[in-house]
C-alpha positions as CSV (number, residue, x, y, z in Angstrom):
1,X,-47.8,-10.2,34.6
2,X,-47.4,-12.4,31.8
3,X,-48.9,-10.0,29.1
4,X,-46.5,-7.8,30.2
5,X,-43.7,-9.9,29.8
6,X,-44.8,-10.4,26.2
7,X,-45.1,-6.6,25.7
8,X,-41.7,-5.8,27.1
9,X,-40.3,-8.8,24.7
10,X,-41.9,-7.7,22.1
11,X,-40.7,-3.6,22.1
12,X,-37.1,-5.3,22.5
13,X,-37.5,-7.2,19.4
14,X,-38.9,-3.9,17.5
15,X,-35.4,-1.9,18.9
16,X,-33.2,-4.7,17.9
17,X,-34.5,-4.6,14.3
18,X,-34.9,-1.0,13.9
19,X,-31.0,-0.9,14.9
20,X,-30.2,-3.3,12.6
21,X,-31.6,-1.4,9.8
22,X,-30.2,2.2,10.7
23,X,-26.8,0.5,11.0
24,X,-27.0,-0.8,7.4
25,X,-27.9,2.5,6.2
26,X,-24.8,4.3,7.4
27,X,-22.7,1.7,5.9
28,X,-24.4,1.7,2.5
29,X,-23.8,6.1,2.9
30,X,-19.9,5.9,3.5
31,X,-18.9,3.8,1.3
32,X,-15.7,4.8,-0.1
33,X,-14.3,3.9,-3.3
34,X,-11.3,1.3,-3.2
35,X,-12.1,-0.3,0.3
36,X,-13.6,-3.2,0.7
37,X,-17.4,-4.2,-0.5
38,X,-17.1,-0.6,-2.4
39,X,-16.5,0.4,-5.8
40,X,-13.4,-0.2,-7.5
41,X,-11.7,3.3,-7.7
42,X,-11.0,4.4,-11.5
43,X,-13.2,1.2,-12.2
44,X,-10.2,-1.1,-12.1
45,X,-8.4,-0.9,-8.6
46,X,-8.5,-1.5,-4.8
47,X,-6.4,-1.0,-2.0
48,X,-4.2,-3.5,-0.6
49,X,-5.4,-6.7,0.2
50,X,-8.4,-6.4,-2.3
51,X,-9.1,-6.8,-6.1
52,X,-11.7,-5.4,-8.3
53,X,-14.3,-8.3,-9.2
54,X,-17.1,-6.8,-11.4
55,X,-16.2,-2.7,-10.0
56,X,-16.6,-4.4,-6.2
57,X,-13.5,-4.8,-4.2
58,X,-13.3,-8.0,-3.1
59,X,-10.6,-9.7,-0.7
60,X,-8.0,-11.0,-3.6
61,X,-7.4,-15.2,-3.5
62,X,-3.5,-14.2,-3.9
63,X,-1.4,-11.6,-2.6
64,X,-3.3,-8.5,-3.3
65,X,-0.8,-6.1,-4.5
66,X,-1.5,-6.3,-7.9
67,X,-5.5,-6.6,-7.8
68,X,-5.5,-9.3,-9.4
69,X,-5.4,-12.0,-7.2
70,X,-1.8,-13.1,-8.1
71,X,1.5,-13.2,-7.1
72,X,1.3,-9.1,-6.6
73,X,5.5,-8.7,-7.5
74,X,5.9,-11.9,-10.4
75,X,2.4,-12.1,-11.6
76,X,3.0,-15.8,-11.5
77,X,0.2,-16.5,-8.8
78,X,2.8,-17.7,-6.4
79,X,4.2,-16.1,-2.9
80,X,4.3,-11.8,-3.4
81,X,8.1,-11.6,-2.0
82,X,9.6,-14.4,-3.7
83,X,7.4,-16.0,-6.6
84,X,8.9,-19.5,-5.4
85,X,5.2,-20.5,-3.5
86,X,7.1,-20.3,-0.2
87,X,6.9,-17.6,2.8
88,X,6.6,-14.2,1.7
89,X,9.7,-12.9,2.9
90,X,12.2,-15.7,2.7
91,X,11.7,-17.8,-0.1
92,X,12.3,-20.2,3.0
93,X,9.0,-21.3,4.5
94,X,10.2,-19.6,7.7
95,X,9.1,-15.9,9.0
96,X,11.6,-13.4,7.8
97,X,13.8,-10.9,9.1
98,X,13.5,-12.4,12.7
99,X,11.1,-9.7,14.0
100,X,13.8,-7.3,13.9
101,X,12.0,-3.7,16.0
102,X,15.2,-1.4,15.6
103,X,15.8,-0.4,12.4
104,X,19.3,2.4,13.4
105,X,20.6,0.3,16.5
106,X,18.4,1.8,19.0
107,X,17.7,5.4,17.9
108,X,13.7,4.4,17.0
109,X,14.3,6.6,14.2
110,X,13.5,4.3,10.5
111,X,16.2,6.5,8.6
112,X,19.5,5.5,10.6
113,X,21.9,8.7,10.2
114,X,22.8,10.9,7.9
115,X,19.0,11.6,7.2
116,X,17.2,14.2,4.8
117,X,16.5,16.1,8.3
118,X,12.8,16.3,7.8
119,X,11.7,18.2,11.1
120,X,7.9,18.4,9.7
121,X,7.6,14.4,8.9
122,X,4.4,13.0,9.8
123,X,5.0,10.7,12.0
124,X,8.3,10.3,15.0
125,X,9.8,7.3,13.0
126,X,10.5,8.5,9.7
127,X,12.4,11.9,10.8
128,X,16.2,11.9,9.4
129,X,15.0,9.7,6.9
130,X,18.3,8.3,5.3
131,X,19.5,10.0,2.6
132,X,20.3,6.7,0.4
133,X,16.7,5.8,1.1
134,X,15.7,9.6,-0.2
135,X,18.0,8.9,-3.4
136,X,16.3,5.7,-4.1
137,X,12.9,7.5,-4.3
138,X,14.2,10.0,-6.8
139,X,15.6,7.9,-8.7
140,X,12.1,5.7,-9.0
141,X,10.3,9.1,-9.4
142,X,13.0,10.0,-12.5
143,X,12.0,6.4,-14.0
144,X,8.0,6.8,-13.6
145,X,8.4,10.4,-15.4
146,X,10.8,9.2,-17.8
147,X,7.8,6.2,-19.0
148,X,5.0,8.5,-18.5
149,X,7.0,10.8,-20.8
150,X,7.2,8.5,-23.3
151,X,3.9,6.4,-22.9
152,X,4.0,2.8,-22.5
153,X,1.7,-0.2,-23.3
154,X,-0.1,-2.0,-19.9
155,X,-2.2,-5.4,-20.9
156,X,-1.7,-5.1,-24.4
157,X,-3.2,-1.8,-24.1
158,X,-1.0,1.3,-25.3
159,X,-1.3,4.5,-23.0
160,X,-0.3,8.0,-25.0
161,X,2.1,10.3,-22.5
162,X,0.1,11.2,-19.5
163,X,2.4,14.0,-18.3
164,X,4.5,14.0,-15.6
165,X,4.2,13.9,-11.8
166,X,5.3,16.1,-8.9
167,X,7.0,14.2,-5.7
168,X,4.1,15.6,-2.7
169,X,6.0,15.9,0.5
170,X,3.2,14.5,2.6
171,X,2.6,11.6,0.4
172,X,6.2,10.4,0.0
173,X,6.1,11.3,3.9
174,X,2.7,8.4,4.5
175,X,4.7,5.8,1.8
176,X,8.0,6.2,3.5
177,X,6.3,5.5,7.1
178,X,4.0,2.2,5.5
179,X,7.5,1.0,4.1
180,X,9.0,0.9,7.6
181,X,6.1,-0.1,9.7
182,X,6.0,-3.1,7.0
183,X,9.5,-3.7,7.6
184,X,9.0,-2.9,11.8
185,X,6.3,-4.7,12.3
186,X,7.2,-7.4,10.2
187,X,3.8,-8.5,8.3
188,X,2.4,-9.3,5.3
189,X,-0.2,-6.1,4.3
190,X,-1.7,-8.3,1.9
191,X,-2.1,-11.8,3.7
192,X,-1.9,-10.6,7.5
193,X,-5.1,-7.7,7.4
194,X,-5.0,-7.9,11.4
195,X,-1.9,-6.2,11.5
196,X,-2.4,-4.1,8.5
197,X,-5.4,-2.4,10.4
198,X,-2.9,-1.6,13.4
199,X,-0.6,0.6,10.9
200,X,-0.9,4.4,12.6
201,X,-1.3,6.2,9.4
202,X,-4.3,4.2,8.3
203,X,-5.2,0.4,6.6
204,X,-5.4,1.9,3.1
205,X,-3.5,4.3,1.2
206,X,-6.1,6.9,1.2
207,X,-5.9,6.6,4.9
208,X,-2.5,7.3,4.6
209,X,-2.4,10.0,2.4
210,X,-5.2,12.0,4.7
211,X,-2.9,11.3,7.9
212,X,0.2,12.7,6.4
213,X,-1.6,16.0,6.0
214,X,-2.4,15.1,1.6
215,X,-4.4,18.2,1.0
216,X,-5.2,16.6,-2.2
217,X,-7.9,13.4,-3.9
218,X,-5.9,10.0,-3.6
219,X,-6.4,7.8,-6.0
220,X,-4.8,5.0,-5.5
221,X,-0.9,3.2,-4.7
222,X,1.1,0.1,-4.4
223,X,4.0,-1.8,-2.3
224,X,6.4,-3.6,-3.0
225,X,9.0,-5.9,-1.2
226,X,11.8,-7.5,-3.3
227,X,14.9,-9.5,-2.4
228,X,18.4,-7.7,-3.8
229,X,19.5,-11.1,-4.8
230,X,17.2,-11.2,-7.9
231,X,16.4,-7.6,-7.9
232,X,19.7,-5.8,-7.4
233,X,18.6,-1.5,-8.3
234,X,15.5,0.3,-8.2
235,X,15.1,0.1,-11.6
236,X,14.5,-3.6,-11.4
237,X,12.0,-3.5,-9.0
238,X,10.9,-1.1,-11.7
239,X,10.6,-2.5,-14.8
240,X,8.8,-5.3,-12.3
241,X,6.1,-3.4,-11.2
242,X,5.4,-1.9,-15.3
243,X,5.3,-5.5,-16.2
244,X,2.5,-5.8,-13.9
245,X,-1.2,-4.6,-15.8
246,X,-2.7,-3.1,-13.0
247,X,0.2,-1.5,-11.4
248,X,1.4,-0.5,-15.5
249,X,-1.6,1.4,-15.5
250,X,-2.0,3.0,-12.2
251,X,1.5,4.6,-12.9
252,X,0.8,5.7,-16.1
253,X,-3.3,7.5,-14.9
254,X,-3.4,10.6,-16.8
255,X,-5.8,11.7,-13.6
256,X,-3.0,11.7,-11.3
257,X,-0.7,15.0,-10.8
258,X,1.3,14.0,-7.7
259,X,3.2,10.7,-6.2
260,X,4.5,10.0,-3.1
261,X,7.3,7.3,-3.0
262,X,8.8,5.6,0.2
263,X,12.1,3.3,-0.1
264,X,13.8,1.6,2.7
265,X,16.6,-1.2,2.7
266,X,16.4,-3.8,5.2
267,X,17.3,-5.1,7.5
268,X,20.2,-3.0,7.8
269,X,23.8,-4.4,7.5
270,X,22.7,-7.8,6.2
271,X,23.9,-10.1,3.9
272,X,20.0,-10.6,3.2
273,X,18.3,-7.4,2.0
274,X,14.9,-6.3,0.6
275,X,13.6,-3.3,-1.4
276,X,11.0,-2.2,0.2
277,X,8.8,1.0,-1.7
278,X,5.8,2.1,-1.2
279,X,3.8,4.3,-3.3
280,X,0.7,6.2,-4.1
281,X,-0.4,8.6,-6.5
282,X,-3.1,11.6,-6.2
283,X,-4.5,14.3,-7.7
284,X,-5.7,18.1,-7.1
């Protein structure tokens, strides 16, 4: 009885091990590019909420919209939102917004009225998506073109005119839903993963991108979220993100062919409002 005990312990031991193995196998195969433990996409960038360390994405130290561990909207290595080392979203130390689910007053629609009418959107939320938002992301797609048209210098490094980009319906469509589930759901992508990995469309912008029906490569994208007190326009919020290296050069690959912007303003009606744009840029 007892040697049998020992043989049964003994084939469980063998299974366990064998399982182990076949489990690190798969993940070492589907590794993709930009997620986390993975290569750095491009060599030099990582979705949200990591940072390339030595081509690896690694969790960044700061906020992580940047990829470099800092401050991903100052590049001061303080709070993302605010650059004063306080809460994100108020400058405050308190939680923002006040949790805030309705963004139109109790349609469930992110857009309020008078909407761009988008009947194919990807997802129920950001159909009639408001037609100021819609401006808003022209008008930052008119300011990427206009740089890449010219060229422009990221990290001391100057980048010759890459060309310009084309504004893909199903990318803007991914950006314009992470914008308002940021907003909605009231998180932090870079410091609250948790709720991050809840979003519908996906954790990462690639995720996105596939969800919204991209029939294209992703490369790569970046958010944003920006009080209208210090950072009244678009162009701003801008000129803030081409101050940034990483996000300087992201905007300016010669790789990419298409962008995808998302722009809300909220919370609606307050005397307290935030940019917040989304983006991400692919390729054919």
């Amino acid at each position: 009885m007892k040697s049998v005990l020992y043989f049964c312990l003994f084939g469980f031991i063998v299974a366990c091990a064998c399982g182990c193995g076949d489990s690190k196998d798969d993940d070492e195969e589907t590794c993709v590019e930009g997620t986390f433990g993975c290569p750095c996409i491009n060599g030099w960038t990582c979705d949200i909420g990591l940072t390339c360390t030595n081509d690896m994405c690694v969790p960044a130290t700061g906020d992580s919209d940047t990829g470099q561990g800092q401050d991903s909207d100052t590049g001061q290595g303080q709070d993302s939102d605010t650059g004063q080392g306080q809460d994100s979203d108020t400058g405050q130390g308190q939680d923002s917004d006040t949790g805030t689910t309705d963004l139109d007053g109790g349609t469930g629609d992110a857009g309020g009225d008078g909407g761009t009418g988008d009947e194919e959107a990807c997802h129920a939320a950001v159909k009639n998506w408001d037609a100021d938002f819609a401006a808003k992301e022209e008008e930052f797609l008119s300011l990427v073109n206009q740089k890449r048209s010219q060229g422009a210098t990221c990290g001391g490094v100057p980048y010759n005119p890459p060309g310009l980009l084309a504004m893909d319906a199903s990318l803007r469509c991914a950006n314009r839903f992470f914008a308002y589930d940021v907003y909605n759901r009231n998180y932090n992508p870079s410091s609250e993963p948790d709720k991050l990995a809840l979003c519908e469309l996906g954790a990462t912008s690639s995720e996105r991108a596939k969800s919204a029906g991209f029939a294209g490569v992703p490369i790569g994208g970046g958010y944003t979220k920006q009080p209208t007190s210090s950072h009244a326009t678009v162009s701003a919020v801008f000129d803030l993100l081409m101050a940034d290296e990483n996000r300087c050069k992201q905007l300016m690959d010669g790789a990419a062919t298409y962008i995808g912007i998302g722009y809300g303003l909220y919370p609606p009606q307050s005397a307290s409002q935030y940019h917040y744009l989304s983006y991400s840029i692919g390729r054919d």
